[in-house]
N, C-alpha and C positions, 0 to 999 in steps of 0.2 A: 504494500500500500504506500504510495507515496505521497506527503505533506498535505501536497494539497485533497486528499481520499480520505486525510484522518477525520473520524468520525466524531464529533462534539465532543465523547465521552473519555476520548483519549487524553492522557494527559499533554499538557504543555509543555513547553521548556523552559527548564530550571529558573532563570531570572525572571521571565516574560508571568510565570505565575508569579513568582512572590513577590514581585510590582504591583501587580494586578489583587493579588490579596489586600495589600496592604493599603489601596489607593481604597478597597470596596470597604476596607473595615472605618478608614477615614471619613470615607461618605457617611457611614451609616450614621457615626459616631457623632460629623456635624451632625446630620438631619436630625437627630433625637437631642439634639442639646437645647432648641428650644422647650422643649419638655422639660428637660432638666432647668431650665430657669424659670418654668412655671412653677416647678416646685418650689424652689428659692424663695421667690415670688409673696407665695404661700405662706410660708415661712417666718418673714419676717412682716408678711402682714400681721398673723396670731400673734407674735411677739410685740408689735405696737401696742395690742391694744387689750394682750391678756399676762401681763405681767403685772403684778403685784405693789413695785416700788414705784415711784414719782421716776427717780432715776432710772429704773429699768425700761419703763417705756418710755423716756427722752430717747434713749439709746437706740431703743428698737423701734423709733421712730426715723429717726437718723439714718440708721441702716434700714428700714424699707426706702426712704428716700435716693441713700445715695445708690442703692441697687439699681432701684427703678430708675436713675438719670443713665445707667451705664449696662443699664442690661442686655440690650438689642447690640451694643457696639462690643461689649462681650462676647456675647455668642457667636461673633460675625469674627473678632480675631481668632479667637479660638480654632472655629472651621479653616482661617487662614493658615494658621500657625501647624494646625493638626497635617491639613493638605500639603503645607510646603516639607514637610518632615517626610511625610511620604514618599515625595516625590525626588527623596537624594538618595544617591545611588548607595545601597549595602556597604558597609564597611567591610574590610578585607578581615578576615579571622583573628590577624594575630593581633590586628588591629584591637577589635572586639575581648580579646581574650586580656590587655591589656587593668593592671585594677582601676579601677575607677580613681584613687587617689592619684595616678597619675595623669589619668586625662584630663582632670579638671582642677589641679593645683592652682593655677589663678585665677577659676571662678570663684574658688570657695574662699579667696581674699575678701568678697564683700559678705557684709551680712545678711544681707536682701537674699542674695543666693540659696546661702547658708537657711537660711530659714524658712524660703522657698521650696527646696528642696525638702525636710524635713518634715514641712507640710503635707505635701505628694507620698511621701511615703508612708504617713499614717493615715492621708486618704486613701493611697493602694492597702494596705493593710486592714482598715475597716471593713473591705468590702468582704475580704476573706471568703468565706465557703460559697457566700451568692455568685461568686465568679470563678473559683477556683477550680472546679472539673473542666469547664470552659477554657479557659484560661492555660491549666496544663496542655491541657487537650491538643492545642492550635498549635501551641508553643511548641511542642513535641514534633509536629506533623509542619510546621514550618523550618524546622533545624533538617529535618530528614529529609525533603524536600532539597534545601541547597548547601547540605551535606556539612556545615557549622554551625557551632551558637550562635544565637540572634547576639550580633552589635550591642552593647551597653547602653547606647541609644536609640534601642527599636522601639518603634512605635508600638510593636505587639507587647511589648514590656510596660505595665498595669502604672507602674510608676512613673515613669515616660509619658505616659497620654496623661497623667494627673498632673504629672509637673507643668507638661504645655496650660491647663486650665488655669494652673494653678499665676503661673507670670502672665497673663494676659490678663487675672484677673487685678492686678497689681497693677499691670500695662496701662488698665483704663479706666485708673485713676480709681480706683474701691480701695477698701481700708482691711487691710489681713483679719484686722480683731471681729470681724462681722463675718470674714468668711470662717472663722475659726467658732463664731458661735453656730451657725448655719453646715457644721461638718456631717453633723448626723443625716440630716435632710440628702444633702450633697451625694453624702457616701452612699445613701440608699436609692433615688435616683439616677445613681452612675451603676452601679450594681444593675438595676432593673436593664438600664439599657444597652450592656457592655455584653450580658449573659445573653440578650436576643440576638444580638449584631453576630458573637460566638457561631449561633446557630447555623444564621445564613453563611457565615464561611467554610462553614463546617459541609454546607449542603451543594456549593459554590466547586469546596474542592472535592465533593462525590461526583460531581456532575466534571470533571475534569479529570478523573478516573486515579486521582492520588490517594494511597492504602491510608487506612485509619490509623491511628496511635497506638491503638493498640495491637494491630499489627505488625508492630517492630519494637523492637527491644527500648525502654524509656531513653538510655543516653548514650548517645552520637559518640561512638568511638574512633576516630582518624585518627590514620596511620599515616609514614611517610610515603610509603607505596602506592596508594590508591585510597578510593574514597572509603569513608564509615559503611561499617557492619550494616549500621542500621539501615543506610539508606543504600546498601545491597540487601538489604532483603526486602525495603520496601517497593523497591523497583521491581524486584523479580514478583511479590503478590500483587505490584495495582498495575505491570506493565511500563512502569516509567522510564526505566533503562532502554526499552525500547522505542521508545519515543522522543527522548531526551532532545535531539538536534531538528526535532521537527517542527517549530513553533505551533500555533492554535490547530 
């Protein structure tokens, strides 16, 4: 069969999928963010106006306001920032494989950073079990696919996509101490909508004939010889090795 006879179900080629994943997991993730600031939204409307002290509802008054003056131009970097992540080419392995203290030695000079960061990771962290079979899931079936660890900066990393919400939401002009009381909201929210988006890529890459997760061994073993275990046996149950140079 050649290229152009392959059948929809056949898998892709190596990069051209996990571009293409990662561009549909960004779409989804904007499209559902207005949701996620309706809930916000929500939020700190109950907070205006059912809290108990004089000072509690100044407060949460304040922040439903300054949500509501920056919420629309929110959700709009966000989709930007989310999109433009997506769309930079894979980092090289060793690249990736590098610790994180050394790639980011003078971001972590500011404290904005610093605390930015931190933030993102106890909003990836919150979401915990509502997202983590998902989550594993993709993440597993994304590394076997183009045969290394996702980059330290993959967008398919929980932390990663929080981080991005997380400096735009700084970006435009909102006050931390409001996103930081509005965490819970957030964290469940993002949960809801991260575990459906899950779904569809999940369905995206059946219908692109790439083996399940559970079809190969949990972790990506590369050697200097040739590529990981895993994604030799994934190739051989969903076909992929045989297809690999054949684009869509």
């Amino acid at each position: 069969m050649t290229p152009s006879q392959t059948s929809s179900s056949a898998p892709a080629a190596q990069p051209q999928l996990g571009w293409q994943a990662r561009l549909r997991w960004v779409h989804g993730i904007s499209q559902g963010l207005p949701g996620v600031a309706k809930k916000l939204d929500e939020f700190f409307t109950e907070q205006a106006s059912s809290v108990a002290s004089h000072r509690e509802m100044r407060i949460g008054h304040e922040a439903q306001l300054n949500f509501r003056a920056h919420q629309a131009a929110w959700v709009q970097a966000c989709a930007q920032a989310l999109q433009g992540a997506a769309r930079k080419p894979p980092v090289a392995a060793a690249e990736a494989a590098k610790p994180v203290s050394s790639t980011l030695t003078f971001e972590l000079l500011g404290d904005d950073v610093v605390e930015n960061k931190i933030l993102a990771s106890r909003l990836a962290m919150g979401m915990g079990m509502a997202v983590h079979s998902g989550f594993e899931a993709m993440q597993t079936r994304i590394r076997v696919l183009e045969e290394q660890e996702l980059p330290v900066q993959d967008i398919f990393r929980s932390e990663i996509l929080c981080l991005h919400l997380v400096d735009q939401w700084m970006a435009c002009g909102m006050d931390r101490g409001y996103l930081l009381r509005a965490v819970d909201t957030l964290q469940s929210a993002l949960a809801q909508l991260m575990a459906s988006e899950y779904d569809i890529l999940h369905k995206m890459l059946d219908a692109k004939g790439v083996g399940k997760a559970e079809d190969a061994p949990l972790r990506v073993r590369r050697t200097e010889s040739g590529p990981s275990t895993a994604a030799a046996q994934l190739g051989h149950t969903s076909g992929y090795g045989q297809f690999a140079g054949s684009g869509w």
